[in-house]
C-alpha positions as CSV (number, residue, x, y, z in Angstrom):
1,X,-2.9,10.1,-8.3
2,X,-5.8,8.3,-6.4
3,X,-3.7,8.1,-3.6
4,X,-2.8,11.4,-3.4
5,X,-6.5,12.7,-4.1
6,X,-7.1,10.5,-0.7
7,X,-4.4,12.1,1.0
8,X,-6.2,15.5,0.5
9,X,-9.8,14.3,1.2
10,X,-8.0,12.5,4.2
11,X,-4.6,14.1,5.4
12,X,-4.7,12.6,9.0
13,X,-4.3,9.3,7.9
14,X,-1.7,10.4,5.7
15,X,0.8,12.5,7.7
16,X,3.9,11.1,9.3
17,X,4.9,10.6,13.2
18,X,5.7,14.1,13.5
19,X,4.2,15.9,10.1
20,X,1.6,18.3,10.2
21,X,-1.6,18.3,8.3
22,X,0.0,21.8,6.6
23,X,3.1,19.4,5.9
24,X,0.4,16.8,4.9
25,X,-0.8,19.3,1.8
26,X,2.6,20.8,0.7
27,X,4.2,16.8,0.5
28,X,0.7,15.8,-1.6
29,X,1.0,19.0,-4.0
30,X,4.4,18.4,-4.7
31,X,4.4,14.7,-5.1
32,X,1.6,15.6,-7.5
33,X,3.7,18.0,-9.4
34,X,6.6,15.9,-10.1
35,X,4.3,12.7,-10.7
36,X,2.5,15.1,-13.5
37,X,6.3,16.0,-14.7
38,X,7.2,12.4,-14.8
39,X,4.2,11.6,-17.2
40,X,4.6,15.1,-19.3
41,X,8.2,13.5,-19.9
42,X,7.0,10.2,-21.2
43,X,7.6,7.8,-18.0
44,X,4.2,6.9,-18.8
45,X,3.5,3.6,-16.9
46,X,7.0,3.9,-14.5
47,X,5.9,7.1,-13.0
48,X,4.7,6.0,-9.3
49,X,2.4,7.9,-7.3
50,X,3.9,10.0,-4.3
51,X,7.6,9.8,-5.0
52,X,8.6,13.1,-3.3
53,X,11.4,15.0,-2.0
54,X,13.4,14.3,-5.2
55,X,12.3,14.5,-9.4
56,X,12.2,10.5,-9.3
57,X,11.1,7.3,-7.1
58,X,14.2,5.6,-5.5
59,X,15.1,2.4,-7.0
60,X,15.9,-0.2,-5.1
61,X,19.3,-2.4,-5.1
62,X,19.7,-6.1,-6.0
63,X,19.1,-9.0,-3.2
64,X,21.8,-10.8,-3.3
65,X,21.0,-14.9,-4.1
66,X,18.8,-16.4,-1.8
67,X,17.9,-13.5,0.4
68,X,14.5,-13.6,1.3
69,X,14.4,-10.9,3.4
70,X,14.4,-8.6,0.5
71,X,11.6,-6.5,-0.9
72,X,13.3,-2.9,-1.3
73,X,15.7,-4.3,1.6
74,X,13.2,-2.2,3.7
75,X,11.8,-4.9,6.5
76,X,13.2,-2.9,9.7
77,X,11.1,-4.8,12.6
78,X,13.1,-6.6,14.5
79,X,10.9,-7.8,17.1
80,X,10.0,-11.3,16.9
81,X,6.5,-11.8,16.1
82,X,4.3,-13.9,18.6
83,X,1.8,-16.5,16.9
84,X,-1.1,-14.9,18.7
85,X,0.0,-11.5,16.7
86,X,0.2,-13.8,13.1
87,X,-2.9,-15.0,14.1
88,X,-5.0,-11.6,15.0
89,X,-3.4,-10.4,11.3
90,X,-4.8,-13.6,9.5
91,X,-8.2,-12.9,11.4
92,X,-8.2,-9.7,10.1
93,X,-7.2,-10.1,6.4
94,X,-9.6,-13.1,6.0
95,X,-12.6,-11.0,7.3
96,X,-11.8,-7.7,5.2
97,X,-11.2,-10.1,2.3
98,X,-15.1,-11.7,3.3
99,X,-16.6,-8.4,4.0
100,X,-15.6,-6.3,1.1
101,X,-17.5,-6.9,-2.0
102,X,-14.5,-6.5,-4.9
103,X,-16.0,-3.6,-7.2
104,X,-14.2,-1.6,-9.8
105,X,-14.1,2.4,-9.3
106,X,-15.5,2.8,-12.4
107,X,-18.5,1.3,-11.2
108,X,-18.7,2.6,-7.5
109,X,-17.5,6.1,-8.1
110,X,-17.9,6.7,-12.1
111,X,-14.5,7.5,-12.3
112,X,-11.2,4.9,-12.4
113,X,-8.6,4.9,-9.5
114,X,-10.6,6.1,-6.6
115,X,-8.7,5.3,-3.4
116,X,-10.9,4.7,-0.5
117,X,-11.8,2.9,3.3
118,X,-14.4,1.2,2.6
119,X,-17.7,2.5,4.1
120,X,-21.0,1.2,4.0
121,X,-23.1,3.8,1.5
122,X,-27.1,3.8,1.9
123,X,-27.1,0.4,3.7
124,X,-24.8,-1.7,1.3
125,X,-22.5,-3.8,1.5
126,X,-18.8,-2.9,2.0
127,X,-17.2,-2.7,-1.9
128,X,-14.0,-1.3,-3.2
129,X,-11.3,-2.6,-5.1
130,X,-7.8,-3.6,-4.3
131,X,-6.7,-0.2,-2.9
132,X,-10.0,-0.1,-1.0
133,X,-8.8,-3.5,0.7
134,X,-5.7,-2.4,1.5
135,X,-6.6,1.1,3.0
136,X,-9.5,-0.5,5.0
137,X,-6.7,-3.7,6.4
138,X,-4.1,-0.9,7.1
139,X,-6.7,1.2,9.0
140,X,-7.8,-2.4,10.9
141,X,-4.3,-3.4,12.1
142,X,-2.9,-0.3,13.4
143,X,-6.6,0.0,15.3
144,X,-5.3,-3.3,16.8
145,X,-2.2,-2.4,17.5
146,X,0.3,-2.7,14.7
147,X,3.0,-0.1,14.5
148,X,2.6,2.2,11.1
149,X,6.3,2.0,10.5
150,X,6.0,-1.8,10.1
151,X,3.1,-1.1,7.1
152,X,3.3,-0.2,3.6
153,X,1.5,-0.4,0.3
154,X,3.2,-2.4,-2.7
155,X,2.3,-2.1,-6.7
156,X,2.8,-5.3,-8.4
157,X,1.4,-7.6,-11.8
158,X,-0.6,-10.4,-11.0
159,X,0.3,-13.6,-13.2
160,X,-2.7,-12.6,-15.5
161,X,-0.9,-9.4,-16.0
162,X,-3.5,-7.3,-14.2
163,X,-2.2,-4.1,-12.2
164,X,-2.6,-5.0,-8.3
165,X,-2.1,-3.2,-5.1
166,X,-1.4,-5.3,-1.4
167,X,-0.3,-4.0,2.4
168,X,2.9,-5.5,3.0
169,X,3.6,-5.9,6.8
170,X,7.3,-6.3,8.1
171,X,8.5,-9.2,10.1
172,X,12.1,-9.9,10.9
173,X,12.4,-12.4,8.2
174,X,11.2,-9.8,5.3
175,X,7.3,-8.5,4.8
176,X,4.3,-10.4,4.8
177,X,1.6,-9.8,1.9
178,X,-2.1,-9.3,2.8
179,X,-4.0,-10.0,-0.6
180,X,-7.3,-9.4,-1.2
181,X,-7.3,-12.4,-3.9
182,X,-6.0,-14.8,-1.1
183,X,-6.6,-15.0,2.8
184,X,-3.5,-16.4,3.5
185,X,-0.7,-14.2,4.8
186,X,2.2,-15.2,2.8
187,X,5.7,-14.0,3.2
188,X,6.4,-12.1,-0.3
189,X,8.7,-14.6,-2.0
190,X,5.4,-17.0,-1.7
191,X,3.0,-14.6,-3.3
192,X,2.9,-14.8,-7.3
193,X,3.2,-11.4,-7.9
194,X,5.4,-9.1,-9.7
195,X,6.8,-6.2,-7.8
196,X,7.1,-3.2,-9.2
197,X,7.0,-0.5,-6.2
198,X,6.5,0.1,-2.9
199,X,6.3,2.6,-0.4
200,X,8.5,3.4,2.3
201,X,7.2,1.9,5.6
202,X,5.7,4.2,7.8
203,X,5.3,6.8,4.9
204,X,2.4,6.9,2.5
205,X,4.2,9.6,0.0
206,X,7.8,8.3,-0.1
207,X,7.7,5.3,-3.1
208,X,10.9,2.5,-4.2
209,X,10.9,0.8,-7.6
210,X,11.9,-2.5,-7.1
């Protein structure tokens, strides 16, 4: 739900390649809808926000053994990535991660699962919590250059058992994690994290359970 609430407040950043802010609102009120219908008929936890266009989120198929290029079987860049590009990304996740104070919503809004860019309020510091971070280092790399369709949000568990949100970014080899709780970008079989759903890249409404 915070995520659509930030598709309303900000439907640009929202819409697809070729979707209209109109588009924009009717894809928002019905993923809200059917995520509302998922909870009335006790998904509870499993419902995922945004999964549109059909009652319930995709779920994804089994990687076979070994493949590491799977997370949703969704990594579509095939361009091979320069190490001045890996670099610029690492530059930019470590100094999000440095310049973003972690806060809870509860405490910076009143209210739990506020999704927001950071901005500086009344002369303090940047502060948000892991949504924040990855709005704000989504926003950052497609400012510098990165294609949309090779971002995406995932939903996981950290090892503590905590809910947690990162930006995945695709690479031939499978997608990369940028993690507010490390500045290392690690491909996502390195990251100790449980997945449990992602978007489609390139579209903030369209979610996979993995």
């Amino acid at each position: 739900m915070g995520l659509l609430d930030f598709c309303d407040r900000e439907p640009v950043v929202c819409a697809g390649p070729s979707e209209s802010l109109s588009q924009v609102a009717r894809s928002v009120s019905e993923a809200r809808g059917l995520a509302w219908q998922e909870l009335l008929l006790g998904a509870g936890n499993r419902a995922q926000p945004g999964s549109i266009r059909q009652p319930r989120a995709t779920r994804a198929s089994t990687p076979g053994s070994g493949d590491r290029n799977f997370l949703g079987g969704l990594a579509s860049d095939t361009r091979e990535p320069s190490l001045e590009e890996f670099a610029r990304v690492e530059t930019i996740n470590a100094a999000l991660n440095r310049s973003i104070t972690p806060v809870s919503d509860k405490s910076l809004y009143g209210r739990p699962d506020v999704w927001a860019v950071p901005r500086i309020r009344r002369g303090a510091r940047l502060a948000g919590d892991c949504e924040d971070y990855v709005l704000a280092k989504r926003e950052a790399l497609i400012r510098a250059g990165i294609s949309p369709d090779r971002l995406s949000i995932a939903l996981a568990r950290t090892p503590q058992g905590e809910d947690h949100a990162v930006l995945l970014l695709a690479f031939p080899d499978g997608d990369y994690v940028l993690d507010n709780r490390d500045s290392r970008v690690l491909h996502w079989s390195q990251a100790r994290l449980v997945w449990q759903a992602r978007q489609r890249p390139g579209d903030l409404l369209q979610w996979i359970r993995l």
